[in-house]
Structure formats: structure tokens, C-alpha cells
Backbone as JSON Lines, residues from 0, in Angstrom:
{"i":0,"aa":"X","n":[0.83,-1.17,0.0],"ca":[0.0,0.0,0.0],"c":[0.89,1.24,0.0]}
{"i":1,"aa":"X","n":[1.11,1.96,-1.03],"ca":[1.3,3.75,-1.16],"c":[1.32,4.3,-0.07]}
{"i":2,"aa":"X","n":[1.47,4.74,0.63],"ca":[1.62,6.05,1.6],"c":[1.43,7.59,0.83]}
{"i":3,"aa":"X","n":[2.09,7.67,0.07],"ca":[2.5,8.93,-0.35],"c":[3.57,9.33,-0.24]}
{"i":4,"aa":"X","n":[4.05,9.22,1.0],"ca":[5.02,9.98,1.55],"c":[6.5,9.48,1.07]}
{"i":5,"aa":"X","n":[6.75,8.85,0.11],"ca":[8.17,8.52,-0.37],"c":[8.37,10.23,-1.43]}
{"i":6,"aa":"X","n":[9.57,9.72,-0.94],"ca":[10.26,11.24,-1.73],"c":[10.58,11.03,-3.17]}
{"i":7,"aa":"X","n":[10.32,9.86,-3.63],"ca":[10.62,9.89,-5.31],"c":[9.52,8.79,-5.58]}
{"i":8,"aa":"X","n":[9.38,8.75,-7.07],"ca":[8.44,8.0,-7.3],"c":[8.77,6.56,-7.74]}
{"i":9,"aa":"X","n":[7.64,5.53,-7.81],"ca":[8.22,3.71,-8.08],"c":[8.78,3.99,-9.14]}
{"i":10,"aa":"X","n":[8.88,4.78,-10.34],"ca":[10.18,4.76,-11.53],"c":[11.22,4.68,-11.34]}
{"i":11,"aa":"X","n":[11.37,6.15,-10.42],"ca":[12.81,6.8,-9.68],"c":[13.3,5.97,-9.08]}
{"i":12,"aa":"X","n":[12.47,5.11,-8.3],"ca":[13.5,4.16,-7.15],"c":[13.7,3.22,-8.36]}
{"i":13,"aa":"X","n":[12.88,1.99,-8.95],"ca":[13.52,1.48,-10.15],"c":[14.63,1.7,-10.75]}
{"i":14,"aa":"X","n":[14.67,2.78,-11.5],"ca":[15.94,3.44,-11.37],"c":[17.29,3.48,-10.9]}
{"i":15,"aa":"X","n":[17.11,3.55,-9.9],"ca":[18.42,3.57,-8.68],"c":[18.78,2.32,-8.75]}
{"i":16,"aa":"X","n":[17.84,1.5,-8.37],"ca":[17.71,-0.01,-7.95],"c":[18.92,-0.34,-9.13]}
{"i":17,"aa":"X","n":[18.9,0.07,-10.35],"ca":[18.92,-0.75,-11.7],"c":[20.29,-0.23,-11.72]}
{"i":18,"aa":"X","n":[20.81,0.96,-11.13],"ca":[22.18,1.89,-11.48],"c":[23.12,1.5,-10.77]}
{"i":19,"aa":"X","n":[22.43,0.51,-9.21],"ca":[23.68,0.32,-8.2],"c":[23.21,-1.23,-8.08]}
{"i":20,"aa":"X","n":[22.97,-1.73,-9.53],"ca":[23.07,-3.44,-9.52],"c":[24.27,-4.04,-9.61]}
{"i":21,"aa":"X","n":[25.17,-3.67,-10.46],"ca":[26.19,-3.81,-10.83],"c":[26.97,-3.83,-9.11]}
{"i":22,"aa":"X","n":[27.02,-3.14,-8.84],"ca":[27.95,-2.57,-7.42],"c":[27.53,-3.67,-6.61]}
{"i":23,"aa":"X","n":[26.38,-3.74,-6.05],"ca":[26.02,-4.16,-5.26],"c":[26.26,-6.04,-5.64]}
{"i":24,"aa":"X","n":[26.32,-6.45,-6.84],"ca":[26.68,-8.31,-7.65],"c":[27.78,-8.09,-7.43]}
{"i":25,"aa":"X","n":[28.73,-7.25,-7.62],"ca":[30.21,-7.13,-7.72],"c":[30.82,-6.85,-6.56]}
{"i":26,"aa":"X","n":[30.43,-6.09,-5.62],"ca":[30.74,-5.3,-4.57],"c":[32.53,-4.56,-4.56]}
{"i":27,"aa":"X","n":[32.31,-4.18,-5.85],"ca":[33.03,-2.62,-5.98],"c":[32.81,-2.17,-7.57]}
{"i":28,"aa":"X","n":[32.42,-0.77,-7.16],"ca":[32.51,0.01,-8.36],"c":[32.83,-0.71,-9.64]}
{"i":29,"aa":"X","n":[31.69,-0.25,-10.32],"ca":[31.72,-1.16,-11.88],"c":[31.65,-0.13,-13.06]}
{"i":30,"aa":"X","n":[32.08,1.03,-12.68],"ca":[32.41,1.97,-13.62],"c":[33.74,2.21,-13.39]}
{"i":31,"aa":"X","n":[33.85,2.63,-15.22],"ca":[35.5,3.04,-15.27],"c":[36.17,4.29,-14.67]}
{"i":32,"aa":"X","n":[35.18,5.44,-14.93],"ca":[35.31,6.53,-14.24],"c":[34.88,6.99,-12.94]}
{"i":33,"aa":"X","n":[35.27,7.69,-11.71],"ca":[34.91,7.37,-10.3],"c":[33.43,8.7,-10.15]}
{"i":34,"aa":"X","n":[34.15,9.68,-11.48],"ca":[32.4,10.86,-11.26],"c":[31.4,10.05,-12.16]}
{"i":35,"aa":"X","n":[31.66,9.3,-12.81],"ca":[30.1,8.61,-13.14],"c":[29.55,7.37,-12.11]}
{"i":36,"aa":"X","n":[30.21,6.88,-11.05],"ca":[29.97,5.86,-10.33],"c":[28.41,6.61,-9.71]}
{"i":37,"aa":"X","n":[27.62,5.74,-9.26],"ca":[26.21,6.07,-8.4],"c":[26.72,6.39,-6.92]}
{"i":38,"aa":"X","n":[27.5,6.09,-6.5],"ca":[27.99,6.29,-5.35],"c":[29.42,6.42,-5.25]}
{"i":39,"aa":"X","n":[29.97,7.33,-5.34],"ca":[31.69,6.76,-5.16],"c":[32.41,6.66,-3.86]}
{"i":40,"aa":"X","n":[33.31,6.33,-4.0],"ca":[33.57,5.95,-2.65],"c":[34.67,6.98,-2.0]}
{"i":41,"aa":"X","n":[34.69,6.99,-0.78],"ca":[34.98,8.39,-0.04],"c":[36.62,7.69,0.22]}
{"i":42,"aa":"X","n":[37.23,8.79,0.94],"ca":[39.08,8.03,1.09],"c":[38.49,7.04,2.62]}
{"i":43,"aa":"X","n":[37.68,7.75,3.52],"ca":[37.52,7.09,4.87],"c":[36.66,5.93,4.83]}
{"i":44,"aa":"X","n":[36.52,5.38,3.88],"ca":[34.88,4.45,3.61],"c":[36.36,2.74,3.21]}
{"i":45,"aa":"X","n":[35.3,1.59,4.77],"ca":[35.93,0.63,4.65],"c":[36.58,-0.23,3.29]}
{"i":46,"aa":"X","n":[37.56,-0.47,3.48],"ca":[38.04,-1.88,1.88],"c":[36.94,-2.93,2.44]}
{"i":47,"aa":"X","n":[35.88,-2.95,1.5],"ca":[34.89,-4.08,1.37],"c":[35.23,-4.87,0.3]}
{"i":48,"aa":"X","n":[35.9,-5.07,-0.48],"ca":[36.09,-5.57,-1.69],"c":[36.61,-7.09,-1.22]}
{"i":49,"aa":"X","n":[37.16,-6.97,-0.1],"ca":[37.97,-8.34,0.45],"c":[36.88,-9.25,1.55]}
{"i":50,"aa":"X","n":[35.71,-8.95,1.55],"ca":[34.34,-9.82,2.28],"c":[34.2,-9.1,3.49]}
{"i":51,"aa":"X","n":[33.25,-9.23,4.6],"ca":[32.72,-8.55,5.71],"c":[33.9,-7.86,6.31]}
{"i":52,"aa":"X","n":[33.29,-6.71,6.69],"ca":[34.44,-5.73,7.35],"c":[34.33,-5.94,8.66]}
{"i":53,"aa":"X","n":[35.02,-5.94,9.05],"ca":[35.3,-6.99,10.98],"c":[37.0,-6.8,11.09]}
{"i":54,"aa":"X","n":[36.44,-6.84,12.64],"ca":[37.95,-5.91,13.18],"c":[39.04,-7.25,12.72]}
{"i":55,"aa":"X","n":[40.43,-6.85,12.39],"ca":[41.09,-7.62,11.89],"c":[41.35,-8.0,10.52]}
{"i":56,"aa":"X","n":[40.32,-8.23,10.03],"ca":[39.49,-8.73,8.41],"c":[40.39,-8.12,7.54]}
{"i":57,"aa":"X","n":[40.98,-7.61,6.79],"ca":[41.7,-7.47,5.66],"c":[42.6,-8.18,4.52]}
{"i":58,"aa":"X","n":[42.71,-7.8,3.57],"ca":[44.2,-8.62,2.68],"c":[45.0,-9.18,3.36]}
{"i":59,"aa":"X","n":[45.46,-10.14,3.4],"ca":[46.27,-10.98,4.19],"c":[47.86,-10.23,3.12]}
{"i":60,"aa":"X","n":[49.09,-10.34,3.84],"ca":[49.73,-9.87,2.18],"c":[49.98,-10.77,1.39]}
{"i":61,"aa":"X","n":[49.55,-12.47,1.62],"ca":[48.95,-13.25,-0.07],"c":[48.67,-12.86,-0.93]}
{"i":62,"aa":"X","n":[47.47,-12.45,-0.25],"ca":[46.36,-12.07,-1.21],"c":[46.3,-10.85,-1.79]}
{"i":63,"aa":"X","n":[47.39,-9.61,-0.86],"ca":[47.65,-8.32,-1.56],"c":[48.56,-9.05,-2.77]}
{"i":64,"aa":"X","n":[49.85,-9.31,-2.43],"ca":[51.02,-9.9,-3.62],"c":[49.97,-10.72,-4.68]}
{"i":65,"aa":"X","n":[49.45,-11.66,-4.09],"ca":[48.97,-12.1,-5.49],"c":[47.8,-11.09,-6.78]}
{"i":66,"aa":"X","n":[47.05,-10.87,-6.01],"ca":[46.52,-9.4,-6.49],"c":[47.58,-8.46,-7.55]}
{"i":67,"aa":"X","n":[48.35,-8.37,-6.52],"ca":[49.58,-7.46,-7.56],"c":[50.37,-8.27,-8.87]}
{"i":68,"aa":"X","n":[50.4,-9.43,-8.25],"ca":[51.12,-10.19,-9.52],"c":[49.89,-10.32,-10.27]}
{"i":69,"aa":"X","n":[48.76,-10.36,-10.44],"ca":[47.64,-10.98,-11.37],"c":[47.31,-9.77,-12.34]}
{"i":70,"aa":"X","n":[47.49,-8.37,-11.89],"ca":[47.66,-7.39,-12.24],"c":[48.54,-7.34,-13.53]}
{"i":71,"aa":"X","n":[49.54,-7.75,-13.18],"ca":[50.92,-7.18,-13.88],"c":[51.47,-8.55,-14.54]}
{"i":72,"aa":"X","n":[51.44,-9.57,-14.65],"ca":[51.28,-11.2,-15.36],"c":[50.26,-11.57,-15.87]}
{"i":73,"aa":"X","n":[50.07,-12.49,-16.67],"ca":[49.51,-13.23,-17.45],"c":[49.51,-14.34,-17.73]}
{"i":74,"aa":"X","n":[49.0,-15.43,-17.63],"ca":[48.71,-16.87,-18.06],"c":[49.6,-17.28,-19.33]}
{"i":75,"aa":"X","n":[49.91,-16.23,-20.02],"ca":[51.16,-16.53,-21.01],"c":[52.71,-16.24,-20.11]}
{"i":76,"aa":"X","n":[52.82,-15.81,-19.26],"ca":[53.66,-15.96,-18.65],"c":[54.39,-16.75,-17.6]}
{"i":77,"aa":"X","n":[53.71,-18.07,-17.77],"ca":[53.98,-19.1,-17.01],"c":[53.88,-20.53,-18.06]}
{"i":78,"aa":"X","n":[54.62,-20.9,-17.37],"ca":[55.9,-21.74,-16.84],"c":[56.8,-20.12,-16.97]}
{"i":79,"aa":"X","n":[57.73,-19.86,-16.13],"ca":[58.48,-19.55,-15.9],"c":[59.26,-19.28,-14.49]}
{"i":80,"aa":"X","n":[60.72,-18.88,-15.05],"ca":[61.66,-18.83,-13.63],"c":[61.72,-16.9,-13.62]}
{"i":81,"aa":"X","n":[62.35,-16.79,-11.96],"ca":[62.37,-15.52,-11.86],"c":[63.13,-14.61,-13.03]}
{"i":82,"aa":"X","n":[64.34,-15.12,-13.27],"ca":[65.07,-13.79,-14.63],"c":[63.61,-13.71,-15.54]}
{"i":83,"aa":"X","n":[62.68,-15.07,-16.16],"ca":[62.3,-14.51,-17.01],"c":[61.07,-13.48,-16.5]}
{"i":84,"aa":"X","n":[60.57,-13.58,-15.3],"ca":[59.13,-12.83,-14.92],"c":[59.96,-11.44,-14.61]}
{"i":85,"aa":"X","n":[61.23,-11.57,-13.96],"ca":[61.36,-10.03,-13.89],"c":[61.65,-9.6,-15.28]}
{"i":86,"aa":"X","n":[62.25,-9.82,-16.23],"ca":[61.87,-9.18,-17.63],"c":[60.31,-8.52,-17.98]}
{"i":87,"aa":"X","n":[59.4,-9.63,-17.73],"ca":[58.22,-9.66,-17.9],"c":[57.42,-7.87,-17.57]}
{"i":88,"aa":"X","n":[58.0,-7.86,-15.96],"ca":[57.13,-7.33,-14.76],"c":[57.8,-5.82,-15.07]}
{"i":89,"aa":"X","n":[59.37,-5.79,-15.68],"ca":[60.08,-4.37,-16.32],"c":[59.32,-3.76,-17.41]}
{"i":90,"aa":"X","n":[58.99,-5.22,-18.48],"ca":[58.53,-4.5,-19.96],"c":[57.4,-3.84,-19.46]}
{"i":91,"aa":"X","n":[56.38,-4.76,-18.64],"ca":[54.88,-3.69,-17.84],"c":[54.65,-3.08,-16.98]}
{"i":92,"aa":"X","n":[56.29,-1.97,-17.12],"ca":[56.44,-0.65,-15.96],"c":[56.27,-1.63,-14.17]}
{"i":93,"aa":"X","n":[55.86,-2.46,-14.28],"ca":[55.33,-2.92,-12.46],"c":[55.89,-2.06,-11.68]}
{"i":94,"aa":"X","n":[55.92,-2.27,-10.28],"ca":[56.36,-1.6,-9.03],"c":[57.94,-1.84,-9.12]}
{"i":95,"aa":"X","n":[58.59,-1.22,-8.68],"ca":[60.15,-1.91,-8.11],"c":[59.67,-2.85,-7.12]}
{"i":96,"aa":"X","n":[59.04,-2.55,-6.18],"ca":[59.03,-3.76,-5.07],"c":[58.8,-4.78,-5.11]}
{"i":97,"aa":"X","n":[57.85,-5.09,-6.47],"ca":[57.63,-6.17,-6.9],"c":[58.2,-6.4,-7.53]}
{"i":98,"aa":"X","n":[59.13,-6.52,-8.29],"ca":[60.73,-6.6,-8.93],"c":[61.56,-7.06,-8.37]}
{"i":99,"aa":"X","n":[61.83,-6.51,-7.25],"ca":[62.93,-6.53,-6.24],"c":[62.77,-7.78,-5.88]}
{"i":100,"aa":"X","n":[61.71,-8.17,-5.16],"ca":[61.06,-9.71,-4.59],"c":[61.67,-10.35,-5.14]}
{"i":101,"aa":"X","n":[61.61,-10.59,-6.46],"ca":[62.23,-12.02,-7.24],"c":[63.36,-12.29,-7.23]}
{"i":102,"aa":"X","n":[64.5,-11.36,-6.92],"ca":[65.39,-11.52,-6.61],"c":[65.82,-11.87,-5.8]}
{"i":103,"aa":"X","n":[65.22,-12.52,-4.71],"ca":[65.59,-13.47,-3.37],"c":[65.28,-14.67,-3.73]}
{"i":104,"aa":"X","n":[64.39,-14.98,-5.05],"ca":[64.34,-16.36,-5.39],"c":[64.94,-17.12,-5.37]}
{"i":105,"aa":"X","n":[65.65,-18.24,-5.67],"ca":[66.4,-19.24,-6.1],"c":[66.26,-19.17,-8.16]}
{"i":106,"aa":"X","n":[67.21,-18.96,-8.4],"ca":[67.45,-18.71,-10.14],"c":[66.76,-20.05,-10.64]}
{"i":107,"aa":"X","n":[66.87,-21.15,-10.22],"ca":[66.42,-22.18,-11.06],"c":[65.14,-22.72,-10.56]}
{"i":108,"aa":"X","n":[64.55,-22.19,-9.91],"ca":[63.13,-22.48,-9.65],"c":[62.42,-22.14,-11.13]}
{"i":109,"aa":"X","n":[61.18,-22.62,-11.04],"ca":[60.64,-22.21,-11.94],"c":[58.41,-22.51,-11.34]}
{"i":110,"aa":"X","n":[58.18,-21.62,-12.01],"ca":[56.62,-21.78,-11.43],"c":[55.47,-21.78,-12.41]}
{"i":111,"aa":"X","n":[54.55,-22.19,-12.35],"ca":[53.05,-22.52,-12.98],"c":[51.92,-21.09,-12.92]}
{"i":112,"aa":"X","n":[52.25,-20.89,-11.81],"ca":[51.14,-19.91,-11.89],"c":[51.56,-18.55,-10.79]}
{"i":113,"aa":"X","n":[50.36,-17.58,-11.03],"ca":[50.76,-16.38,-10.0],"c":[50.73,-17.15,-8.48]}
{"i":114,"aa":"X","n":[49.39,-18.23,-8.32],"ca":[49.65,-18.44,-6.48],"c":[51.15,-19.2,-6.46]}
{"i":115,"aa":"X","n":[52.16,-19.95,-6.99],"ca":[53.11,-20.47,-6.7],"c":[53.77,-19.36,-6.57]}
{"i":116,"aa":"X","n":[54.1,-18.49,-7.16],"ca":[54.92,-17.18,-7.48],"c":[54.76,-16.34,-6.34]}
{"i":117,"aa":"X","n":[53.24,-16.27,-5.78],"ca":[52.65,-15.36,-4.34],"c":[53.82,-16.46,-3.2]}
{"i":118,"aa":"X","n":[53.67,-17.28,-3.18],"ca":[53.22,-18.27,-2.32],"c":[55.11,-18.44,-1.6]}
{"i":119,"aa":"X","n":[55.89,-18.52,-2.91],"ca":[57.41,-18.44,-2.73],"c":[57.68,-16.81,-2.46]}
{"i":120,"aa":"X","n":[57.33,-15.86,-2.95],"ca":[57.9,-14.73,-2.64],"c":[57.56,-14.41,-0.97]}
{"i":121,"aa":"X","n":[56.23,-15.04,-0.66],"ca":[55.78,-14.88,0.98],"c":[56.72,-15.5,1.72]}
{"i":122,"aa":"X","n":[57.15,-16.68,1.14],"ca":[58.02,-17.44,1.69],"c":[59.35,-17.17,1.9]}
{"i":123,"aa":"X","n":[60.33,-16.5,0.9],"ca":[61.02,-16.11,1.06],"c":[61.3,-14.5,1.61]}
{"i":124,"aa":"X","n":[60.33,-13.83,1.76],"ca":[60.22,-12.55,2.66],"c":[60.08,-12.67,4.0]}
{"i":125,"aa":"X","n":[59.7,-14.28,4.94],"ca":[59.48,-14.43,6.04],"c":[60.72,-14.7,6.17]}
{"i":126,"aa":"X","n":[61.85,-15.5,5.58],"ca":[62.82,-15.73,5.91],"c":[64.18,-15.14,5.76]}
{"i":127,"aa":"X","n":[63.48,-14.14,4.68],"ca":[64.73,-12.7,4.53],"c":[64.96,-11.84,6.24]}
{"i":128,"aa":"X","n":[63.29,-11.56,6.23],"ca":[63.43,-10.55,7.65],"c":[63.69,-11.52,8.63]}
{"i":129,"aa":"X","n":[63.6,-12.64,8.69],"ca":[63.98,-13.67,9.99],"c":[65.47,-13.47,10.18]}
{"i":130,"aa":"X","n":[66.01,-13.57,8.83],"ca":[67.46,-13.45,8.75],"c":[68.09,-12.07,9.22]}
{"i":131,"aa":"X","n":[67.55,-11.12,9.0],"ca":[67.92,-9.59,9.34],"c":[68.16,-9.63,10.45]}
């Protein structure tokens, strides 16, 4: 039953409903540009992108590094060993830091995919600073 009293009409809300579908299936911004987003997001507004926000809850740095490698690699870039991914990660500008990483590898390793690649660089960063 109508009230009246809504401030826009059943189109208008339709509308809305239909503009922040995308966002809301995806749960982050599904526009390319941040002034056309329906809502954009503020600098103080939680990282939801990684599941319920709860004290603690964030990117593990796995899941940041792998993130970053999935970014900046490609599925054509595997099988490979570190010389060839840092070539790879130079030709596509990447971070230095993520550069740098591979160089604690072992030269003759070689890996399948970005989680092996996450998975050894975590590994060998626990045991770099252990060593420090």
C-alpha cells in the first residue's frame, strides 16, 4: 500500500535499484570513471572488496602480492623462472618492489602460476626478515 510519503516516485526508485546493480553483484565500483559511479567511494569508507568488514578482516599480504602479480602477469607468462618474470614485470612498468622480490628467489626455480609465485615470494620474505 502507497503512503505517499516517499520522496521519489516507483520509476525513480527502479531506477536507482537498476544503477547500483552492478555494485552491489560485484561489490566494488563497476564503472570506469569514479564521477560517473552512483555512489563513489569516499578516502575514509571501509576496503569491502575483500568480504565482511570486521575488526582484523583485511588482505592478508597473499592475497595483496597475489593481487599485484595478477595485475601485472599473465597466463602466457607461465611456466616460468624468476630472470624470465622479472623481464616480464620491467617490460609492464610494475612496481620496483615487486621486482625486487624475485630476486631473493632461487634462479632455477621455476613456477606454474601467480599463487606459486605469491606463495614463494611470501616465503622467502618471512625468511629474509627472519634473517635480518
Amino acid at each position: 500500500m502507497q503512503r505517499g510519503s516517499d520522496r521519489m516516485s516507483v520509476h525513480r526508485d527502479d531506477e536507482m535499484k537498476h544503477e547500483l546493480q552492478g555494485l552491489l553483484r560485484s561489490g566494488h565500483p563497476t564503472r570506469s570513471e569514479e564521477w560517473n559511479d552512483p555512489e563513489p567511494a569516499a578516502e575514509d569508507d571501509p576496503d569491502v572488496m575483500y568480504g565482511p568488514v570486521t575488526p582484523g578482516r583485511g588482505p592478508t599480504y597473499l592475497e595483496a602480492l597475489r593481487l599485484e602479480l595478477a595485475r601485472n602477469l599473465t597466463r602466457g607468462s607461465f611456466p616460468a623462472g624468476p630472470r624470465e618474470l622479472t623481464r616480464t614485470l620491467r617490460r609492464g612498468n610494475a612496481p620496483d618492489a615487486l621486482v625486487e622480490g624475485l630476486d631473493r628467489l632461487p634462479h632455477k626455480a621455476r613456477y606454474d602460476s601467480v599463487q606459486e609465485l605469491a606463495v614463494a615470494l611470501t616465503e622467502s620474505g618471512r625468511s629474509g626478515s627472519q634473517g635480518a
